[in-house]
TORTOR-771323 format. One record per residue (C-alpha): residue in one letter; x, y, z. Coordinates in Angstrom, 1 decimal. Example, Ala and Ser with C-alpha at 12.3 -4.5 7.8 and 13.67 -1.06 7.14 Angstrom:
BEGIN
<node res="a" x="12.3" y="-4.5" z="7.8"/>
<node res="s" x="13.7" y="-1.1" z="7.1"/>
//
This chain:
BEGIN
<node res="x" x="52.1" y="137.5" z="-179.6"/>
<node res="x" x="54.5" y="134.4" z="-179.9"/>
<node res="x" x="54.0" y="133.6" z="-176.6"/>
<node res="x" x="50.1" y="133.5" z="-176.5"/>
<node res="x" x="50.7" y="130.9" z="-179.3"/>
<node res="x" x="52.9" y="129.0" z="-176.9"/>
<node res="x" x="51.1" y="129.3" z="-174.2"/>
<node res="x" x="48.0" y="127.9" z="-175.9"/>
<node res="x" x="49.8" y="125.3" z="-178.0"/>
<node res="x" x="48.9" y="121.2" z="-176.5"/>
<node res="x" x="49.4" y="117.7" z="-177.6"/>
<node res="x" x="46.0" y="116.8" z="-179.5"/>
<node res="x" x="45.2" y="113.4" z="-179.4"/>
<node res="x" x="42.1" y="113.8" z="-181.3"/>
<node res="x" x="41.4" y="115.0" z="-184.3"/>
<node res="x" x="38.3" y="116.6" z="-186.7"/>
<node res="x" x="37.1" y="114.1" z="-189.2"/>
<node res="x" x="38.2" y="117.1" z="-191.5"/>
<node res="x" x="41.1" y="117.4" z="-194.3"/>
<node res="x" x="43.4" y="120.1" z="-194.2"/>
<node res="x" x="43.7" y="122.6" z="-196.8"/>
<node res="x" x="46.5" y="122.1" z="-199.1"/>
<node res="x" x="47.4" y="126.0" z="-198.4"/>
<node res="x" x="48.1" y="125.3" z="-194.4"/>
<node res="x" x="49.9" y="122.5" z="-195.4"/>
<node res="x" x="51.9" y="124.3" z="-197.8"/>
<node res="x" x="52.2" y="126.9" z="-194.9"/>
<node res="x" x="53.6" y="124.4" z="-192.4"/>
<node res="x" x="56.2" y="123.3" z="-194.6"/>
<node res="x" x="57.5" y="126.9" z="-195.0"/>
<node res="x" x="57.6" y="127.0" z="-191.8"/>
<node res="x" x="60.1" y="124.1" z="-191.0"/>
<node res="x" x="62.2" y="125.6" z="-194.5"/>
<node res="x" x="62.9" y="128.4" z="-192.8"/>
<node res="x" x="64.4" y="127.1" z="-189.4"/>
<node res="x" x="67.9" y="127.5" z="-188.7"/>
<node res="x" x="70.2" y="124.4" z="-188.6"/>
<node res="x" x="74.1" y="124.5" z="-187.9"/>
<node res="x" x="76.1" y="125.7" z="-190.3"/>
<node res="x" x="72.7" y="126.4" z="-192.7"/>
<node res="x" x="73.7" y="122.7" z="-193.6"/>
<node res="x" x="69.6" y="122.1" z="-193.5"/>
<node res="x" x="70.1" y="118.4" z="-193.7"/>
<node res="x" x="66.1" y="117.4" z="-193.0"/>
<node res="x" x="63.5" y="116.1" z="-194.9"/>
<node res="x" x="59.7" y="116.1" z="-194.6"/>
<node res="x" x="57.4" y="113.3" z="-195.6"/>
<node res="x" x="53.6" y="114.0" z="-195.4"/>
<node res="x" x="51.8" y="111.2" z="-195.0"/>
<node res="x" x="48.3" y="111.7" z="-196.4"/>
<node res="x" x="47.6" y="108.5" z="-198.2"/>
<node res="x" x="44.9" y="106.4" z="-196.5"/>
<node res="x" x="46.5" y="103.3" z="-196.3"/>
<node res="x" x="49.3" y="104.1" z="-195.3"/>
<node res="x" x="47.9" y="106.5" z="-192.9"/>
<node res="x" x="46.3" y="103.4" z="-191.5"/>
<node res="x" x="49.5" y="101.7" z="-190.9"/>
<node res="x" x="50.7" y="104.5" z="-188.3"/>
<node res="x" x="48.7" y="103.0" z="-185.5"/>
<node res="x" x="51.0" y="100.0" z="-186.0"/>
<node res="x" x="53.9" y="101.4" z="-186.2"/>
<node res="x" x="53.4" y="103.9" z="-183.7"/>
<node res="x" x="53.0" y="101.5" z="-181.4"/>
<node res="x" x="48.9" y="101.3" z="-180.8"/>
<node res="x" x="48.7" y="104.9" z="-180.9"/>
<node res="x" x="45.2" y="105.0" z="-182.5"/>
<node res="x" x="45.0" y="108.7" z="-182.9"/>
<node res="x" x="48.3" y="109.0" z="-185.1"/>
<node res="x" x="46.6" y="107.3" z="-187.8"/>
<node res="x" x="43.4" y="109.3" z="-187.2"/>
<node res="x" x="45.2" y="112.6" z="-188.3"/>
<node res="x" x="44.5" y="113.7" z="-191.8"/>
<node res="x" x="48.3" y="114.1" z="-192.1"/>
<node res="x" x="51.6" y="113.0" z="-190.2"/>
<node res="x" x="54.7" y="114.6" z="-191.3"/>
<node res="x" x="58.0" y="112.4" z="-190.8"/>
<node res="x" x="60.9" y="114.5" z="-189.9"/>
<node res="x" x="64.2" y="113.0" z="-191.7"/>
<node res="x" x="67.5" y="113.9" z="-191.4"/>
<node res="x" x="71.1" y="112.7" z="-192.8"/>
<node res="x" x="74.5" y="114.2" z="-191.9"/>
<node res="x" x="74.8" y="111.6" z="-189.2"/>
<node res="x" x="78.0" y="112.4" z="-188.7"/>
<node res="x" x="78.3" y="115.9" z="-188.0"/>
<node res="x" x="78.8" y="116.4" z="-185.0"/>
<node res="x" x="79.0" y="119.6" z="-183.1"/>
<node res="x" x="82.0" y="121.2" z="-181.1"/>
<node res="x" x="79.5" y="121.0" z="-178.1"/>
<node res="x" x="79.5" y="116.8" z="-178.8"/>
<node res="x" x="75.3" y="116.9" z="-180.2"/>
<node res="x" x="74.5" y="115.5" z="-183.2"/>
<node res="x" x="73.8" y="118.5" z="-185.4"/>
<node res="x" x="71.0" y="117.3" z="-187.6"/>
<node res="x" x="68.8" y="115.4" z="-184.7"/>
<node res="x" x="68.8" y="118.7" z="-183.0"/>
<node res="x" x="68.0" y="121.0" z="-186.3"/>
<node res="x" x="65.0" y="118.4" z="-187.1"/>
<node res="x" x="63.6" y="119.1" z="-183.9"/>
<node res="x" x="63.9" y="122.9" z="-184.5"/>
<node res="x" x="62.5" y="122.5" z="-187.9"/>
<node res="x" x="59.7" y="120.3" z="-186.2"/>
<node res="x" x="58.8" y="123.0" z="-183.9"/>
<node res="x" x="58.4" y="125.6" z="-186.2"/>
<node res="x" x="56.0" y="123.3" z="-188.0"/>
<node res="x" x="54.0" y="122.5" z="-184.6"/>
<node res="x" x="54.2" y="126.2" z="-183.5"/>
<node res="x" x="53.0" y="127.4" z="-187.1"/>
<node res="x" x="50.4" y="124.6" z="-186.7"/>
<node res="x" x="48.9" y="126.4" z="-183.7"/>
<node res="x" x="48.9" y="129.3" z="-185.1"/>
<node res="x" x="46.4" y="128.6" z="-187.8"/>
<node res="x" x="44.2" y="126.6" z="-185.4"/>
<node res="x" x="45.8" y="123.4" z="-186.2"/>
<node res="x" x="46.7" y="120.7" z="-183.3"/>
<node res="x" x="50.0" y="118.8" z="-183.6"/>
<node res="x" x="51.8" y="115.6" z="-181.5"/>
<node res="x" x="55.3" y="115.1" z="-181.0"/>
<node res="x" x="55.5" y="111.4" z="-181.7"/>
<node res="x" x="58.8" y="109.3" z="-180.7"/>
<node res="x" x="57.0" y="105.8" z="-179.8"/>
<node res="x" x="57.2" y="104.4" z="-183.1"/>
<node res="x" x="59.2" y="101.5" z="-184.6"/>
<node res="x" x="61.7" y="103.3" z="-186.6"/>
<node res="x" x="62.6" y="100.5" z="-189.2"/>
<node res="x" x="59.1" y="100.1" z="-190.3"/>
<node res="x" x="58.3" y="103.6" z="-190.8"/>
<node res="x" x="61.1" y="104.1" z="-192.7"/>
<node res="x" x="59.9" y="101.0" z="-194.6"/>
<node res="x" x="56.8" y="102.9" z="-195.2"/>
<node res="x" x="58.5" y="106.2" z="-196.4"/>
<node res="x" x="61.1" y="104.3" z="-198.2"/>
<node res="x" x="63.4" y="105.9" z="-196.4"/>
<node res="x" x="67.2" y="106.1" z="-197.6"/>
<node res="x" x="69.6" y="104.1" z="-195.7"/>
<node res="x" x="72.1" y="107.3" z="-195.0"/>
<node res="x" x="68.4" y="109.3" z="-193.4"/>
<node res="x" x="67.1" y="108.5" z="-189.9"/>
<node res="x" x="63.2" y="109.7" z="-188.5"/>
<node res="x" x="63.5" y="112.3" z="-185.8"/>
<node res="x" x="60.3" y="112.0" z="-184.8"/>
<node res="x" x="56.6" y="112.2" z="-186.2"/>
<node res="x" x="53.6" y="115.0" z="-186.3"/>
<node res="x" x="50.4" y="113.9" z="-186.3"/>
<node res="x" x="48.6" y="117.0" z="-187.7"/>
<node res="x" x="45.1" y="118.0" z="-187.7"/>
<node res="x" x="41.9" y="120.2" z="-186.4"/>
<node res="x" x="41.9" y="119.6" z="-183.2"/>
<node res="x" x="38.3" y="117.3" z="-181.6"/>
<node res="x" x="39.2" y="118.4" z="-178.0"/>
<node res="x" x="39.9" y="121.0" z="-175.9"/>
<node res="x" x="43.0" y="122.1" z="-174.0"/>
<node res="x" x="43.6" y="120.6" z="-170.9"/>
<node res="x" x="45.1" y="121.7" z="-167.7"/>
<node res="x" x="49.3" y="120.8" z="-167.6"/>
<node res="x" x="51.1" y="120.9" z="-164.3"/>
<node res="x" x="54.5" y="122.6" z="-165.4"/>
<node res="x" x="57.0" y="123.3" z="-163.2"/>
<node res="x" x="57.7" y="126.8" z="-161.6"/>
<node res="x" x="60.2" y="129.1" z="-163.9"/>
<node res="x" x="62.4" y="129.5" z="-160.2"/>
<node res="x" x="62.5" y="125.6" z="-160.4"/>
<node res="x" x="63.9" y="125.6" z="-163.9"/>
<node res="x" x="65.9" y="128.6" z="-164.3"/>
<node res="x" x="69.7" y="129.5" z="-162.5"/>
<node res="x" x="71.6" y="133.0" z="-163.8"/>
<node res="x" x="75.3" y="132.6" z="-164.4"/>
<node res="x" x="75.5" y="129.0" z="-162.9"/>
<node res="x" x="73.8" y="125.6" z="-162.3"/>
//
């Protein structure tokens, strides 16, 4: 069920000492392919990072966040289409990266993977890294990996605090 998945889905900040198979990967990639963006425009782009050095680099970049460059692979989510903008007034392609992202950090779960939404990190120099195009922008960064540690307890808020039917 989706929602077990969801339910036992964290941030892991630690990770295995272990690669990941090329097949999960592969898997996690699908994953984000198939998300929906606006107008099926899928303007994203995923970069795995799996080289060492510039693995390496991450904790840098990402601001002294040790862990990022600890995972055997972060995957950059890029995005272009700037300007296309929604009727609502959102910026369609930020919002279908973080879709796409989801499905990769929700598939990542699934298969026993941990993942870290990561936004603390210079963009300029990542994109330096990734030799990102000038028309692209980083939506944000996954850390992926076998998780070293074990779930911890979240305080979320109540669904009555969160939820109104038919107005705010």
């Amino acid at each position: 069920m989706l929602l077990n998945c969801i339910k036992n889905r964290f941030s892991v900040r630690k990770f295995q000492n272990r690669s990941i198979e090329q097949e999960k990967i592969d898997t996690l990639l699908e994953a984000a392919r198939l998300a929906p963006s606006a107008s099926n425009k899928q303007t994203w782009r995923f970069v795995v990072i799996k080289d060492p050095e510039k693995r390496r680099q991450l904790t840098r970049i990402c601001k002294g966040q040790k862990f990022v460059a600890e995972a055997p692979i972060t995957i950059a989510i890029c995005i272009t289409n700037l300007d296309y903008v929604m009727t609502c007034g959102q910026t369609a392609p930020i919002i279908d990266g973080a879709i796409a992202g989801e499905h990769i950090v929700l598939q990542a779960a699934e298969m026993g993977l941990g993942t870290c939404w990561i936004g603390a990190f210079h963009h300029d120099e990542m994109a330096e890294l990734i030799n990102l195009p000038e028309d692209h922008q980083i939506v944000g960064l996954l850390p992926v990996g076998y998780p070293a540690v074990e779930k911890g307890s979240r305080n979320l808020k109540a669904i009555d605090d969160i939820v109104s039917y038919d107005c705010f």
